[in-house]
C-alpha positions in Angstrom: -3.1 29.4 -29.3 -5.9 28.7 -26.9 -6.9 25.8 -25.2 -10.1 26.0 -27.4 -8.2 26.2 -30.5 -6.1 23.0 -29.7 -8.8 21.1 -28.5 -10.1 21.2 -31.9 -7.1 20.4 -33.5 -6.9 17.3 -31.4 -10.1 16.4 -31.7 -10.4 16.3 -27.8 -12.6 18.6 -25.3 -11.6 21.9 -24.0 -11.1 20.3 -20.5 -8.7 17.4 -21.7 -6.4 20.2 -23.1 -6.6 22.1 -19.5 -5.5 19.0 -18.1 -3.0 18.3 -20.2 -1.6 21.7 -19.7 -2.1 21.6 -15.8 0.1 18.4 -16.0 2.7 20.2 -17.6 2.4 17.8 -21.3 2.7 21.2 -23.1 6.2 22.6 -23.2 5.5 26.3 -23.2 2.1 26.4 -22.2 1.5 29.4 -19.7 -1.6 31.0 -18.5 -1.9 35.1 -18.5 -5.1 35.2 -16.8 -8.4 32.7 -16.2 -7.1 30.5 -20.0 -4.1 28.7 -21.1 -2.0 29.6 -24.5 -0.3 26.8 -26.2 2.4 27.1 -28.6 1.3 25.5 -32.1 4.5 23.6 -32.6 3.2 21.3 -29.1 0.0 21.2 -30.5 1.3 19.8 -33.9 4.2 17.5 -31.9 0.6 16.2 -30.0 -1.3 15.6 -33.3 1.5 13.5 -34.5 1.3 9.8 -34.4 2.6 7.8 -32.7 5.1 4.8 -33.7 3.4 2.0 -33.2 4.5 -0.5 -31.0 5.9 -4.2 -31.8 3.4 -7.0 -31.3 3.6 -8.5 -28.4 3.9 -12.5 -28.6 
């Protein structure tokens, strides 16, 4: 999917996902030309949330 796409699933700008992809936080990602193309199932693994994380005392 594009970056665009993606974006809007995460709720995030277009150049947040381009950043993301530059830093290599999509497995998959490539880029054919001038925009990247994301596999869905890193996009959904992304959306997912987190665990959260013990209180801290």
């Amino acid at each position: 999917m594009t970056s665009g796409k993606a974006a809007k699933i995460l709720g995030v700008a277009t150049s947040t996902v381009t950043a993301m992809c530059e830093r290599g936080e999509f497995s998959g990602a490539y880029r054919p030309g001038k925009w990247w193309r994301i596999p869905l199932a890193e996009v959904q693994r992304k959306r997912q949330p987190r665990k959260p994380e013990a209180p801290r005392e």
